[in-house]
ROFIGU-247275 format. One record per residue (C-alpha): residue number from 1; residue in three letters; x, y, z. Coordinates in nm, 4 decimals. Layout:
    i   aa      east     north        up
  NUM  ALA         X         Y         Z
...
//
This chain:
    i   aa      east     north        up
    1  UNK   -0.9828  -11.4680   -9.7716
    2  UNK   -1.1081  -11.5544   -9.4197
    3  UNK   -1.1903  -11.3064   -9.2013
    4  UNK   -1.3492  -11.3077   -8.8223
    5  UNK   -1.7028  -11.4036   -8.7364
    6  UNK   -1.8018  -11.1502   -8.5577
    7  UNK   -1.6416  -10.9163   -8.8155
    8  UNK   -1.3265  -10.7294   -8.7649
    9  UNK   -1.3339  -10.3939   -8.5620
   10  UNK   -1.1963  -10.0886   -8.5354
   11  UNK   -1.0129   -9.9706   -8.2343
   12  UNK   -0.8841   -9.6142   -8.1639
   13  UNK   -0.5770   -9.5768   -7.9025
   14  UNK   -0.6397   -9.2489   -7.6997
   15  UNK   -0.4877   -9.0044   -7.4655
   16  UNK   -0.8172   -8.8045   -7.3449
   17  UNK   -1.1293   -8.8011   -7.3064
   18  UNK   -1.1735   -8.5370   -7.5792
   19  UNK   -0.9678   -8.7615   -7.8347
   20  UNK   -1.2290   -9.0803   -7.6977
   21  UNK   -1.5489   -8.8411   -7.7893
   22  UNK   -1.3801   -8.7419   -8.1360
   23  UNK   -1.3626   -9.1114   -8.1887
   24  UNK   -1.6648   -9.2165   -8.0963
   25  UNK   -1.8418   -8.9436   -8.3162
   26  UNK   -1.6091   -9.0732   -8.5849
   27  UNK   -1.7899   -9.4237   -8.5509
   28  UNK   -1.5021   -9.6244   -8.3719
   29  UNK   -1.6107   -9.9518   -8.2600
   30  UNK   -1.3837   -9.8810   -7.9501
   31  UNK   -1.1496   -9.6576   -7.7710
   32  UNK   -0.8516   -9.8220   -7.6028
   33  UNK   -0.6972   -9.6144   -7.3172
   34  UNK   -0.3959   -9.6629   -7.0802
   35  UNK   -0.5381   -9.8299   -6.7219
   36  UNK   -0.6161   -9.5248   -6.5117
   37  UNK   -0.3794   -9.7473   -6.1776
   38  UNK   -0.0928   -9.7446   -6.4414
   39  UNK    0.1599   -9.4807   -6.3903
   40  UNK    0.2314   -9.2782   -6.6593
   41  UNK    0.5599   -9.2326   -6.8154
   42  UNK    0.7968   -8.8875   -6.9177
   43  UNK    0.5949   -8.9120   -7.2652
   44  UNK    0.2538   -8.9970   -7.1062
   45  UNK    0.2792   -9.3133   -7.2163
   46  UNK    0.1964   -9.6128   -6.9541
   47  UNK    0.5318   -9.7736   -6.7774
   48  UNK    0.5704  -10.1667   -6.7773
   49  UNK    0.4450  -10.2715   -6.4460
   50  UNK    0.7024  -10.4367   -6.2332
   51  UNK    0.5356  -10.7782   -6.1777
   52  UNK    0.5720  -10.9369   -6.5002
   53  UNK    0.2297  -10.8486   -6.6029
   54  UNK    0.1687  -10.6457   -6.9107
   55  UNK    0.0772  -10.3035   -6.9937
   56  UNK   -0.3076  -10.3043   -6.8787
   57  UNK   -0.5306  -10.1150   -7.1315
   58  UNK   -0.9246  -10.0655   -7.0864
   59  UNK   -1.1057  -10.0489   -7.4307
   60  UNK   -1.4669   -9.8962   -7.4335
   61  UNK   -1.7032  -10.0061   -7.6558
   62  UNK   -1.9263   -9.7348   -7.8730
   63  UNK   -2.1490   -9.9661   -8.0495
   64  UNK   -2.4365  -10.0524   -7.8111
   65  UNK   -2.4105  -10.4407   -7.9910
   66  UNK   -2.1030  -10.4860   -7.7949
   67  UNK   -2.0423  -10.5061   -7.4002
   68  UNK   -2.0899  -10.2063   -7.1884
   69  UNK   -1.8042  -10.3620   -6.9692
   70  UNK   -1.5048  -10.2150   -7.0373
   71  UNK   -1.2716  -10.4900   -7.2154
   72  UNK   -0.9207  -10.5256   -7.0053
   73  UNK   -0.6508  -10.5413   -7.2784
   74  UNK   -0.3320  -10.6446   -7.2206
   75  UNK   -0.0977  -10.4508   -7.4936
   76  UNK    0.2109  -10.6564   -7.5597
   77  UNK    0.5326  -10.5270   -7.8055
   78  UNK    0.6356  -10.8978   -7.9058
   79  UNK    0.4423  -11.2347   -7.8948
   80  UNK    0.7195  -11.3573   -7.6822
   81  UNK    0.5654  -11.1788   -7.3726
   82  UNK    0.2373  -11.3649   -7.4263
   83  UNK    0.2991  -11.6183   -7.1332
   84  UNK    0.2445  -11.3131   -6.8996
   85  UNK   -0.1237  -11.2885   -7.0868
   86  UNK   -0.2405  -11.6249   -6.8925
   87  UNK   -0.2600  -11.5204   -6.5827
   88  UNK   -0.3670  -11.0993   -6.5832
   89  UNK   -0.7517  -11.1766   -6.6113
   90  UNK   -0.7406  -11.0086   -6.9693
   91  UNK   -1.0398  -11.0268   -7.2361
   92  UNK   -0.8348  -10.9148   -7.5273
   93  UNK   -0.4658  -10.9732   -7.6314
   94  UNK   -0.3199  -10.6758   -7.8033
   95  UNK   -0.0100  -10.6977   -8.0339
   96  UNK    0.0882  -10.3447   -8.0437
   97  UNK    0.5076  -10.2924   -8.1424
   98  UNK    0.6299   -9.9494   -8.1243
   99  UNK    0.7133   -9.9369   -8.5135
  100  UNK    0.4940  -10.0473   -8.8010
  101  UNK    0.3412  -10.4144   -8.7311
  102  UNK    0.4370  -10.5480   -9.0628
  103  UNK    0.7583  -10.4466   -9.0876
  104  UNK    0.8478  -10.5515   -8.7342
  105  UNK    0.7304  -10.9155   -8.7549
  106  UNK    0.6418  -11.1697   -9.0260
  107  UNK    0.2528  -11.2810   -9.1750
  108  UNK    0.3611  -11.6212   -9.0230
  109  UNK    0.4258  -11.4781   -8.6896
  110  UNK    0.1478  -11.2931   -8.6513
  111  UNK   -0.0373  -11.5589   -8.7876
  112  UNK    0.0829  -11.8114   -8.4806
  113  UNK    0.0284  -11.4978   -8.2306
  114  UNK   -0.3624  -11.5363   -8.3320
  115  UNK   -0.3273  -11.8803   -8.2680
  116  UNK   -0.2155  -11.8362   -7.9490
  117  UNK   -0.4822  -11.6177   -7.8914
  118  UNK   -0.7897  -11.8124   -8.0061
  119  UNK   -0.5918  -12.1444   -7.8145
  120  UNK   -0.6157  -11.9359   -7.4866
  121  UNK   -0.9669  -11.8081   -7.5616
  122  UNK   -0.9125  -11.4518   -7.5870
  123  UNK   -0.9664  -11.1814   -7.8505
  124  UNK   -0.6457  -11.0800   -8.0552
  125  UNK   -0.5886  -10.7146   -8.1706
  126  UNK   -0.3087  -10.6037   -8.3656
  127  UNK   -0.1570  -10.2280   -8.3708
  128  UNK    0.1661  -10.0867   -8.4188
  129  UNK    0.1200   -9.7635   -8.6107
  130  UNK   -0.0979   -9.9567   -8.8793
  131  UNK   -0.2190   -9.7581   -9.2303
  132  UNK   -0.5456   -9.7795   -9.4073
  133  UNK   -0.3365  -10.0562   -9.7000
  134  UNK   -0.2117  -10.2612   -9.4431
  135  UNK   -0.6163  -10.4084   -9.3472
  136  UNK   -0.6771  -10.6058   -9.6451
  137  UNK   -0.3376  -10.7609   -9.5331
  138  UNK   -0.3916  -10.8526   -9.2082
  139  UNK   -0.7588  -10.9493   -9.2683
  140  UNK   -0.6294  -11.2696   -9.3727
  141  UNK   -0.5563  -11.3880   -9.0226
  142  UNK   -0.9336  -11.2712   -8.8764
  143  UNK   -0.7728  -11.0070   -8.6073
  144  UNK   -1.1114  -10.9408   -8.4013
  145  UNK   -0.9860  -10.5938   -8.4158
  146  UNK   -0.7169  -10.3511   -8.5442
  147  UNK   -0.6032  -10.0519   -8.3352
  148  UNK   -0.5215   -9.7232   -8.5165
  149  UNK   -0.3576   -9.4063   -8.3647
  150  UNK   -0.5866   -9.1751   -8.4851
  151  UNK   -0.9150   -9.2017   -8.8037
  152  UNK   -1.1223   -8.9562   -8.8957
  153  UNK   -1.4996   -9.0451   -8.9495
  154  UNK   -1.3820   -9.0237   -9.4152
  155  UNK   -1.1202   -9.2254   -9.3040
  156  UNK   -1.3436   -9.4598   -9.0892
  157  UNK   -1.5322   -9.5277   -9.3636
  158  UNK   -1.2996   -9.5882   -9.5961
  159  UNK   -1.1312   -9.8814   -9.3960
  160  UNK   -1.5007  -10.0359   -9.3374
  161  UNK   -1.5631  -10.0444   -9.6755
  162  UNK   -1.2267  -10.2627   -9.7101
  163  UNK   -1.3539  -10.5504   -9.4750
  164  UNK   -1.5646  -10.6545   -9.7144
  165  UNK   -1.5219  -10.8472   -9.9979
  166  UNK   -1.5161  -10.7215  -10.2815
  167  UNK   -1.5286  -10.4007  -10.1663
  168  UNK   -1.6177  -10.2099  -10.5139
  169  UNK   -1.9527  -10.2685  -10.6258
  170  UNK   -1.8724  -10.5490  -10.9462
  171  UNK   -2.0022  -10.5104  -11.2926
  172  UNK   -2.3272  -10.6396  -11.3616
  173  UNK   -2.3705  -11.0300  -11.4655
  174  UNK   -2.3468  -11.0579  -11.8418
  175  UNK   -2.0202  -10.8189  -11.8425
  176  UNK   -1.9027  -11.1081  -11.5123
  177  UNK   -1.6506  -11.2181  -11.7697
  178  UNK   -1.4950  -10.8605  -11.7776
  179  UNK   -1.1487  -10.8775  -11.5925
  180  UNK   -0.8572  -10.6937  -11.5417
  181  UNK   -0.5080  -10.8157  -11.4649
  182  UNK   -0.2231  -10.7358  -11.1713
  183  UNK    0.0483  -10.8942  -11.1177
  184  UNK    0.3483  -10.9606  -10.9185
  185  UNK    0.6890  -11.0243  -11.1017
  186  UNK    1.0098  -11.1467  -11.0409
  187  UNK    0.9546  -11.1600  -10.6185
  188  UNK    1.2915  -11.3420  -10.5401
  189  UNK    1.2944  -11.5492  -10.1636
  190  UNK    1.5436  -11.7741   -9.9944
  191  UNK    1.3060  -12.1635   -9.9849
  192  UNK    1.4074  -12.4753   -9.8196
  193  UNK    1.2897  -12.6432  -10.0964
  194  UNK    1.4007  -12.9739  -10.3196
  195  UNK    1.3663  -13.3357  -10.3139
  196  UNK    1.7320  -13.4632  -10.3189
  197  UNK    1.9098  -13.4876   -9.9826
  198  UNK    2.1677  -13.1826  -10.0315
  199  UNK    1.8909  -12.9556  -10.0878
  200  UNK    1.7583  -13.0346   -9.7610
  201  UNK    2.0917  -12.8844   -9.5989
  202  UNK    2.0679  -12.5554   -9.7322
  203  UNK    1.7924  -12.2688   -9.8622
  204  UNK    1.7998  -12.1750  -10.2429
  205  UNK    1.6234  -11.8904  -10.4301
  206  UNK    1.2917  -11.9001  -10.5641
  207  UNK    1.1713  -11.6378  -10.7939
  208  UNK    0.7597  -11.6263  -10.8404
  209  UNK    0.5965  -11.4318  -11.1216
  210  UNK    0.2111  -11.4351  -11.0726
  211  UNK   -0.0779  -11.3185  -11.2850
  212  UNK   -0.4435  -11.2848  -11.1764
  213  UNK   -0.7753  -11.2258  -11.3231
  214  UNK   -0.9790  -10.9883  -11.1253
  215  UNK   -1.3071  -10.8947  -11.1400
  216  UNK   -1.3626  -10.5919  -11.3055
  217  UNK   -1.5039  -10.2989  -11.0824
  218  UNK   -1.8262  -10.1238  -11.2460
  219  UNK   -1.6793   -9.7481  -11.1895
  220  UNK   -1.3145   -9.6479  -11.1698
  221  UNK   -1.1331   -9.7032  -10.8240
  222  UNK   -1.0340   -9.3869  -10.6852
  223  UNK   -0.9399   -9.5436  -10.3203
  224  UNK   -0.7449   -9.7901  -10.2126
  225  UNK   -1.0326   -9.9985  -10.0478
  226  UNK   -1.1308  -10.0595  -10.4613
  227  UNK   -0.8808  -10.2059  -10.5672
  228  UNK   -0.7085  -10.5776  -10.5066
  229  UNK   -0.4084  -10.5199  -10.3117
  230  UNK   -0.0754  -10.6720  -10.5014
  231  UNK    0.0859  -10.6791  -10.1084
  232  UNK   -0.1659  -10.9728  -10.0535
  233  UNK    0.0408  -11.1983  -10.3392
  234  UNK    0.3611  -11.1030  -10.1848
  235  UNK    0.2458  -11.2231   -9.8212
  236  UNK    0.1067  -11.5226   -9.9692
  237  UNK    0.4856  -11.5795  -10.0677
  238  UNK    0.6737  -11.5066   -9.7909
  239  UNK    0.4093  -11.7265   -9.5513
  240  UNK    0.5026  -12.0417   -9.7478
  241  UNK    0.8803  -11.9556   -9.7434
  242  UNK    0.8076  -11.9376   -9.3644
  243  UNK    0.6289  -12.2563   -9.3560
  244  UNK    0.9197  -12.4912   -9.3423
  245  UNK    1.0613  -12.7610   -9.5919
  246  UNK    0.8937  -12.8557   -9.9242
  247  UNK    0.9844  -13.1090  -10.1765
  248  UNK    0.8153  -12.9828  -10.4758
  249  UNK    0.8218  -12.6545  -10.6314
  250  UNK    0.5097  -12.7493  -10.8133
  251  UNK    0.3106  -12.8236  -10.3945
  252  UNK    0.4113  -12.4687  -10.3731
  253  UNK    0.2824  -12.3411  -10.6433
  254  UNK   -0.0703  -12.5646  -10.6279
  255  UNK   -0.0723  -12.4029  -10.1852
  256  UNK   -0.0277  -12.0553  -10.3293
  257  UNK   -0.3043  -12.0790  -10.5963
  258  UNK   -0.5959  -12.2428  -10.3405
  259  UNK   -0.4773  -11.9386  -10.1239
  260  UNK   -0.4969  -11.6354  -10.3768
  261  UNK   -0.8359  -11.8018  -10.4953
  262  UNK   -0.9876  -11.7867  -10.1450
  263  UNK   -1.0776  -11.4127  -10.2321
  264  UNK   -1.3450  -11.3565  -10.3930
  265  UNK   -1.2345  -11.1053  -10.6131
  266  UNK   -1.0266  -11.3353  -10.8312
  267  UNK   -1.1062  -11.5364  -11.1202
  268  UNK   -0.8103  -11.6990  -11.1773
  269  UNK   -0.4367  -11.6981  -11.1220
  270  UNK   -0.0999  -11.8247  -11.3266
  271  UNK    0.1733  -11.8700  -11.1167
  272  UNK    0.5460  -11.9632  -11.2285
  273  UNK    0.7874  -12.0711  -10.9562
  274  UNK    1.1572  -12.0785  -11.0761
  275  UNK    1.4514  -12.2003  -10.9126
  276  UNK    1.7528  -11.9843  -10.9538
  277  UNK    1.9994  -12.1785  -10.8067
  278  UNK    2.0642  -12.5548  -10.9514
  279  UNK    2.2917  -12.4515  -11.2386
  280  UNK    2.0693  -12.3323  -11.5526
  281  UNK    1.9429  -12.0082  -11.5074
  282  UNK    1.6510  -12.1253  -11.4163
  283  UNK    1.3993  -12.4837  -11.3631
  284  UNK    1.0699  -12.4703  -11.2388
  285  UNK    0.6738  -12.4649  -11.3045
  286  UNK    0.3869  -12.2787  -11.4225
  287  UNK    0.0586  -12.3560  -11.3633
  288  UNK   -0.3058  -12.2069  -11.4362
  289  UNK   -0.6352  -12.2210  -11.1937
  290  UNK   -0.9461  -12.0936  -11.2205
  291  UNK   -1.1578  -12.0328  -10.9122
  292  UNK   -1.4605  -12.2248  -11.0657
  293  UNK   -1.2818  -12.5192  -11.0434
  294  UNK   -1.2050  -12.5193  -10.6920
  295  UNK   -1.5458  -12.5502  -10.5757
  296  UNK   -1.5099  -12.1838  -10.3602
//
């Protein structure tokens, strides 16, 4: 797993500046406000301004390691209103839907959103009424920050101690070869996959069953920063379905292994890729790797 360099910080949207102070005290890296100029809506929320630009946020920074300058942010609801991003004088993109960010748009989406951000040289934040298990998630594409309605300083802690990886302490060295297993079985997606020319006209069904080893935490997880999240298989999955054409089941399989084995926490993964749709029940692949042997 990649994530940012600096690391990833947390933001906390607020409405006063008694909710800023709580979050402060709680130990949030930042407190993102509506732009005082901005008029404020029926549900005191900040109206689109009517020149194209977007919604103009200021985000103050409580850790004295950051800038004392208050950040402009431009909050967006969809990566297709980036364009009015280039020309606002903004610091910090902010993808911030008003329903839950991973259910409104895709891992490869988001992933090309951060793009666009880095490409245009400015930070990229992503909201949108985000939960503690959806950070090791988005971690993979290095936000610079996520923005949460509201954390508590238990709760604050808890989703610092998931940016890290691994985030439970590990068994000591001569019990390293202690593992335990999860897995992810039977997770059934539409692929344009296939090397013969009337595959390439149509998607067909793919059904991945994968197994990993994973290191084997020296106390019992009681939180869900201590534990390796199965949701991060599943993405892994759907971001190569959304990766365009492939000719080889057995590519996808070898792409999905060097990307499960980029965390740290796993040992090694076995990952069968079937397809459902060429007459049998099912053809396809299964394959073994071991993180030792690709050199992470």
């Amino acid at each position: 797993m990649t994530l940012s360099k600096p690391p990833c910080r947390f933001a906390i949207a607020v409405r006063s500046p008694e909710e800023a102070r709580r979050a402060l005290e709680a130990g949030a890296d930042y407190v993102l406000a509506p732009a005082r100029r901005d008029r404020p809506g029926a549900a005191g929320t900040v109206e689109r301004r009517g020149d194209g630009q977007p919604e103009l946020y200021f985000a103050m920074a409580g850790d004295v390691t950051l800038p004392a300058d208050p950040l402009r942010v431009a909050r967006l609801e969809a990566p297709d209103e980036f364009v009015g991003v280039l020309r606002g004088g903004y610091s910090v993109v902010l993808l911030d839907p008003d329903r839950a960010l991973l259910r409104a748009f895709s891992l490869e989406t988001l992933a090309e959103f951060q793009r666009a951000c880095r490409e245009a040289g400015l930070e990229c934040w992503f909201g949108g009424r985000l939960e503690l298990p959806d950070i090791p998630r988005l971690l993979v594409l290095a936000p610079d920050a996520l923005v949460f309605e509201e954390l508590d300083a238990e709760t604050l802690a808890t989703g610092r101690r998931m940016l890290s990886t691994p985030a439970a302490p590990l068994a000591p060295e001569r019990e390293a070869l202690e593992t335990d297993r999860i897995f992810v079985r039977g997770f059934t997606l539409p692929f344009r996959v296939g090397a013969y020319r009337f595959e390439r006209d149509r998607s067909q069904r793919l059904r991945f069953t994968v197994e990993a080893e994973v290191r084997r935490p020296s106390r019992t997880p009681r939180e869900v920063s201590e534990v390796y999240s199965y949701d991060i298989v599943t993405d892994a999955i759907r971001r190569l379905a959304d990766q365009g054409h492939t000719d080889l089941v057995e590519a996808l399989a070898e792409d999905l292994a060097a990307d499960l084995l980029g965390d740290g926490r796993l040992l090694s993964v076995e990952i069968q890729v079937e397809k459902l749709d060429l007459g049998p029940e099912a053809v396809g692949v299964v394959i073994r790797r071991r993180r030792e042997d690709r050199g992470f």
